[in-house]
C-alpha positions in Angstrom: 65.9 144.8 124.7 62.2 145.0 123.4 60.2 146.7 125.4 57.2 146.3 126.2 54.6 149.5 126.6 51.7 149.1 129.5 50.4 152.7 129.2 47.8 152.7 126.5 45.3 154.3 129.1 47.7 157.1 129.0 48.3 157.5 125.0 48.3 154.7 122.3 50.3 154.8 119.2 48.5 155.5 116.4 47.3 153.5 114.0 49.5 153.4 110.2 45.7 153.3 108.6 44.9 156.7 110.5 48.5 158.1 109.6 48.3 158.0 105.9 44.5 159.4 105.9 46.2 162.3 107.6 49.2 162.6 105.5 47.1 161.6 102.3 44.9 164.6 102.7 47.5 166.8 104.1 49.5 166.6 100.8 46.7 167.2 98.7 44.4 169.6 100.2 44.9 172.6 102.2 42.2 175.1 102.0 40.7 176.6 105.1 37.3 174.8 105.5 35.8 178.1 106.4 36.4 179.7 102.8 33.6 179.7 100.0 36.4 178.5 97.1 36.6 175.1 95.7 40.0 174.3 98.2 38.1 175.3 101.2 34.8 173.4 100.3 36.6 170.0 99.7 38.2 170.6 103.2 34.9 171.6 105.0 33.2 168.5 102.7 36.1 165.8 104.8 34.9 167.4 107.6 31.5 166.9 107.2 32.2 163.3 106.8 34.2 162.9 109.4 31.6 164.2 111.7 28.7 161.8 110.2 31.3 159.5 111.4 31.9 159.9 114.6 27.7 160.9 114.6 27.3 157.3 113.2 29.4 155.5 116.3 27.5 157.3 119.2 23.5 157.1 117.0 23.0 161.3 116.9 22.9 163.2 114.3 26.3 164.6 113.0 25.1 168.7 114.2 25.5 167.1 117.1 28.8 166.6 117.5 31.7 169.3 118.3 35.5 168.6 117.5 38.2 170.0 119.9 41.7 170.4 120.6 40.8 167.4 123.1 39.3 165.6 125.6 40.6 167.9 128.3 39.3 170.8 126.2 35.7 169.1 125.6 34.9 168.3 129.3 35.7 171.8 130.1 33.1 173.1 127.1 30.5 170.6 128.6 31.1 172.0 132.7 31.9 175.6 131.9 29.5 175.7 129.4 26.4 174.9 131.3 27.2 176.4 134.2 27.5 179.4 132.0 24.5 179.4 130.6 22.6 178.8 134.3 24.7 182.2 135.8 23.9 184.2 132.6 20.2 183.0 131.0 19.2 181.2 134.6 20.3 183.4 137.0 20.7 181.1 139.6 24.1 180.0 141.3 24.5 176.5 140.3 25.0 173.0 141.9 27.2 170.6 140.1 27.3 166.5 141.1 30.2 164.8 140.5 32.5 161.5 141.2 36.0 161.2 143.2 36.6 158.7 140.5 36.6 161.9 137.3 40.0 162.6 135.8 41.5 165.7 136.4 40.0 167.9 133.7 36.4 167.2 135.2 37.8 166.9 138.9 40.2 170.0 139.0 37.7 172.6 137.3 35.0 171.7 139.5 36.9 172.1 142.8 38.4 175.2 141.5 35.0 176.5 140.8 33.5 175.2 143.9 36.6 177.2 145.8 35.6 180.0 144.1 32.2 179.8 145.0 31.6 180.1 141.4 29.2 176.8 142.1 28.5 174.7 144.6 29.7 171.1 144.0 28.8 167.5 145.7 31.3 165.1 145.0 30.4 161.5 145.4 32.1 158.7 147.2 33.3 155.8 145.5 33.1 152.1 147.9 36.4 150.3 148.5 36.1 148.8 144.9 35.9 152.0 143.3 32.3 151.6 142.2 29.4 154.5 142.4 25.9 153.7 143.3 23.1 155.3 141.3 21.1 156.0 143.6 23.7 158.4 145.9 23.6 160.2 142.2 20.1 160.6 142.4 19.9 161.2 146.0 22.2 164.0 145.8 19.7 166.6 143.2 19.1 169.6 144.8 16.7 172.4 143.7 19.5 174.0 142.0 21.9 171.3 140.4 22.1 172.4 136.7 24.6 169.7 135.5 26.0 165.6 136.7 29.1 164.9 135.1 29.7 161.0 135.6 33.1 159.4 134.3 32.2 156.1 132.1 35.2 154.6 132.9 37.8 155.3 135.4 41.3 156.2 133.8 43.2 155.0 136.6 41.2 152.6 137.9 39.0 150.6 135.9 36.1 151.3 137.3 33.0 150.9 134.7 30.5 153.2 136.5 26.6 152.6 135.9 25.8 155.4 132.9 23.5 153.8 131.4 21.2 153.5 135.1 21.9 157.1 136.2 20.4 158.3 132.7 17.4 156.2 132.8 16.7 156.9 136.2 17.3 161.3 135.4 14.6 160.5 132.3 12.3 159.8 135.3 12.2 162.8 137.4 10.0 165.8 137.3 12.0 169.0 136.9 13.2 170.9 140.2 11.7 173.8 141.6 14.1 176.1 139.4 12.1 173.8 136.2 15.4 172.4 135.7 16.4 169.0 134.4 20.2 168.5 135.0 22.0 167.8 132.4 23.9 164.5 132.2 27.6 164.7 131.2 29.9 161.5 130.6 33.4 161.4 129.5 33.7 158.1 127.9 37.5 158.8 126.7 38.4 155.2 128.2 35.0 153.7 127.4 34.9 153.6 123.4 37.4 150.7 122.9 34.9 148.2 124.6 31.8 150.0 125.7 28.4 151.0 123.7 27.9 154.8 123.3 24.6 154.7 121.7 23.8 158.0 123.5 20.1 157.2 123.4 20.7 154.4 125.4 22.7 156.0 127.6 20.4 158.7 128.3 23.1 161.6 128.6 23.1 165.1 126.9 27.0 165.7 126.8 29.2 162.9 126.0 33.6 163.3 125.7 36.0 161.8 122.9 39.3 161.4 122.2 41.5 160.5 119.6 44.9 159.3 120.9 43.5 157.0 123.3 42.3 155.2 120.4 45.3 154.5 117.8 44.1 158.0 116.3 46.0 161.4 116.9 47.3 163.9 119.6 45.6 167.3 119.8 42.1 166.3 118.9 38.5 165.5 120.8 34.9 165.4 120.7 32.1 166.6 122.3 28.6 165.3 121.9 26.0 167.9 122.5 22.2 166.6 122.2 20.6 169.1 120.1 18.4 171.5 122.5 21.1 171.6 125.3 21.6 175.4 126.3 25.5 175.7 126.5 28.1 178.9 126.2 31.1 178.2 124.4 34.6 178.6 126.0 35.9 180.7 123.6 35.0 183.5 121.3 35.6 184.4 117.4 33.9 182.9 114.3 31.2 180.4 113.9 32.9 177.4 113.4 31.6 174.2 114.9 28.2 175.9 115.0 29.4 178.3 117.2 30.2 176.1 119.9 34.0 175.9 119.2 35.3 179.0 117.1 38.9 178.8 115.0 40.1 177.3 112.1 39.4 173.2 112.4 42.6 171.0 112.4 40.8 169.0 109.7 43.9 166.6 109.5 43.0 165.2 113.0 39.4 165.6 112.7 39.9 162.6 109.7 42.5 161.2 111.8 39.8 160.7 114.4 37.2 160.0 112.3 38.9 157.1 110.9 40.5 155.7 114.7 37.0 155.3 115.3 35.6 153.9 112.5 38.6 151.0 112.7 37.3 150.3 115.9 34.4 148.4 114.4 31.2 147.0 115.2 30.2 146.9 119.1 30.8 142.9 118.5 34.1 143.8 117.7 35.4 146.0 120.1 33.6 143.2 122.7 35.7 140.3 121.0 39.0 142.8 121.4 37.8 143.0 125.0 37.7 139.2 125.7 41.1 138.4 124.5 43.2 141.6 126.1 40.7 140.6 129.5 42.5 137.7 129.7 45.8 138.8 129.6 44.6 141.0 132.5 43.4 138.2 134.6 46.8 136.7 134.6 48.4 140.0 135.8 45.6 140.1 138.2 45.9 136.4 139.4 49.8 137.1 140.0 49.4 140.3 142.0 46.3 139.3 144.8 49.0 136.7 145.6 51.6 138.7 146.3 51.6 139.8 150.1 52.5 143.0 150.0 50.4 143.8 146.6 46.9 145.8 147.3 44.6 145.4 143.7 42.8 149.2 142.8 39.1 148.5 142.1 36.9 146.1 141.5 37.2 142.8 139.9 35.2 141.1 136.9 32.6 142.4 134.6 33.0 145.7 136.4 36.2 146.6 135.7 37.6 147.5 132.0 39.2 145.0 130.1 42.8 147.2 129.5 43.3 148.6 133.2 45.5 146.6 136.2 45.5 149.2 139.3 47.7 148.1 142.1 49.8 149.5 145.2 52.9 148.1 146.6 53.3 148.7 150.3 56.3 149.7 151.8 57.4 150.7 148.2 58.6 154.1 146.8 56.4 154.9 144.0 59.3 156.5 141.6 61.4 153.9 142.3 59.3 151.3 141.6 58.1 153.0 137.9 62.1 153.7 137.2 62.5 149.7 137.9 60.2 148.8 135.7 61.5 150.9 132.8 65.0 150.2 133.2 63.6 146.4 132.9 61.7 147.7 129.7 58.3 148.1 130.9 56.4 151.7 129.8 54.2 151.9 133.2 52.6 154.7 134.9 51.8 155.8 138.9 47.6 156.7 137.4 46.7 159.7 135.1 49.3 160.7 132.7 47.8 164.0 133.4 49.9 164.2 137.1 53.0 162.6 134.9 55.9 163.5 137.5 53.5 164.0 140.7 55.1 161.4 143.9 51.3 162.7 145.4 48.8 159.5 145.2 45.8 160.6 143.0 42.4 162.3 144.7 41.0 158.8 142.8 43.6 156.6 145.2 42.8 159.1 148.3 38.9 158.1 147.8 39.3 154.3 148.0 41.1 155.3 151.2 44.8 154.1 150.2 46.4 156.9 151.1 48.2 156.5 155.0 51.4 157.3 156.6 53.3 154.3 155.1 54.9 154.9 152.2 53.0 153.4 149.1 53.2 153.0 145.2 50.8 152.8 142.9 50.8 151.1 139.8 48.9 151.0 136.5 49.5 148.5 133.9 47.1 149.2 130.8 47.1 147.0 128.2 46.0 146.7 124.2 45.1 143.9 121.7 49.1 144.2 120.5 50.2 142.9 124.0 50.8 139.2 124.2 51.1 136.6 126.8 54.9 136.2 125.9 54.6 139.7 127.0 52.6 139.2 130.2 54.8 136.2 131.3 57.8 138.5 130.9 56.1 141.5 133.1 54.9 139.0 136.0 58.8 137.6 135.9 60.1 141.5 136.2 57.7 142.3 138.9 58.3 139.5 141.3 62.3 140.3 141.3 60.7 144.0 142.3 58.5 142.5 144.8 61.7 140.7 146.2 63.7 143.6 146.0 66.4 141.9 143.6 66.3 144.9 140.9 68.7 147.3 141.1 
């Protein structure tokens, strides 16, 4: 049976091109990039390369970006770290805004801070369709909110939330009583396939990467910190990383990442890659609103992500339902691959308001430009024998 994997949102595999980078340079250099000898300069000079890369995708300079372990690792950096800096330097106990929509590393740490009273936290509302509007954003400044972490594109579902409008709208307002301009925070992990990071345009001062969702490797991220943003690192030892991030860099996935990014291409590109995998979506879409007891997650059409098909099955046992579709050779998953083996529906699919005393499954399908429509037609034809309860 070939099967046929639906969980790039979750991780992708990676890329041959960015596989031999890694292995070409890890068979011929291995100096510590912190050491002053000729091994440890040629690994601190790929380094600096790969960071004018990644510099060169999102228009900043290349100071201004941070590697980490991950994504999960570079959205805590960005949230502890300001809110570190405003306890310490600002004295002033700090007030965070935030989405329903964020994945778990931005969602979990703020309501674990907010429960410790470490900060105080307004979380806002998505509408049915999963969307956020601006102006709530706005609305919800108070004198003492230090930081606004907004996700760029919903890993479970779809949602492409208005960056670019929150940042131009912070640009506009005069600082708060405390004189503070809250900083603007974006994880874009699901974003750079198809979206445009140009950080200027998108008016934020903290911006998230990651490699693996990207053909690139596991156990490496990003951070993007515009240069002047006051922020305490996590952790504490040497000055790698301009003292943001301290330890020895894993300089094979720093390349590896490097060059996931760069294959991504030109903004054109990634929009042409966007068109064709959209309309293998549309067909999964098409199928599922015309099933009666099929709910879609999130909105349809220019505001949703090209990749991402969110759905619940009423009625439906959500383990069940995945099991069935991997016994039939589908890779699927219930949301975030971060609550992999959680029957709980998602804080994401409890804010649309999904969530009732009927049992429910939820669904996501995520594609990439390697699916086909061969594929697609094979995946409606599993899921209607689900749907009619003929799979055993």
């Amino acid at each position: 049976m070939k099967r046929i994997y639906l969980d790039n949102a979750a991780t992708t595999p990676i890329d041959p091109r960015v596989s031999k980078a890694m292995r070409d340079f890890e068979l011929e250099f291995y100096g510590n990039p912190s050491s002053i000898h000729r091994e440890g300069q040629v690994a601190r000079a790929k380094i600096d390369s790969a960071r004018a890369n990644i510099a060169a995708f999102l228009n900043c300079k290349a100071q201004e970006i941070i590697f980490t372990s991950g994504a999960t690792e570079a959205n805590n950096l960005a949230i502890q770290g300001v809110i570190s800096h405003a306890l310490l330097d600002l004295a002033v106990k700090p007030h965070v805004i935030t989405t329903m929509l964020e994945h778990q590393s931005v969602y979990n740490l703020i309501k674990e801070l907010e429960e410790r009273e470490v900060i105080e936290a307004t979380f806002i509302k998505p509408d049915k369709n999963g969307l956020i509007d601006p102006d709530d954003v706005i609305r919800a400044i108070k004198s003492n909110t230090v930081l606004i972490s907004v996700i760029f594109v919903s890993n479970e579902i779809g949602s492409i939330l208005p960056i670019r409008e929150i940042g131009k709208a912070l640009s506009s307002l005069p600082p708060t009583t405390y004189n503070l301009k809250p900083l603007f925070h974006t994880d874009a992990v699901q974003a750079a396939k198809f979206c445009n990071l140009n950080v200027e345009k998108l008016g934020v001062d903290l911006l998230t990467l990651s490699g693996h969702k990207i053909n690139g490797p596991k156990g490496i991220g990003a951070l993007y910190i515009k240069s002047g943003t006051k922020i305490r690192p996590l952790i504490f030892g040497g000055s790698q990383e301009y003292e943001k991030r301290p330890g020895t860099q894993n300089t094979a996935g720093i390349i590896g990442i490097a060059k996931a990014y760069n294959l991504l291409g030109s903004l054109e590109n990634r929009q042409k890659n966007a068109e064709k995998i959209s309309r293998l979506r549309d067909e999964l879409l098409e199928f599922l609103s015309n099933q009666k007891r099929v709910e879609i997650n999130g909105p349809m059409g220019d505001n949703r992500t090209a990749d991402n098909i969110s759905f619940t099955i009423l009625g439906a046992d959500q383990e069940l339902i995945i099991s069935k579709l991997d016994l039939a050779g589908i890779a699927a998953s219930t949301g975030s691959a971060c609550v992999s083996g959680s029957t709980k529906p998602s804080h994401v699919i409890h804010a649309l308001g999904k969530v009732g005393k009927k049992p429910a499954a939820t669904v996501r399908l995520s594609l990439c430009r390697q699916n086909t429509q061969d594929e697609i037609k094979q995946v409606i034809k599993v899921l209607t024998r689900i749907l009619q309860g003929t799979v055993s």
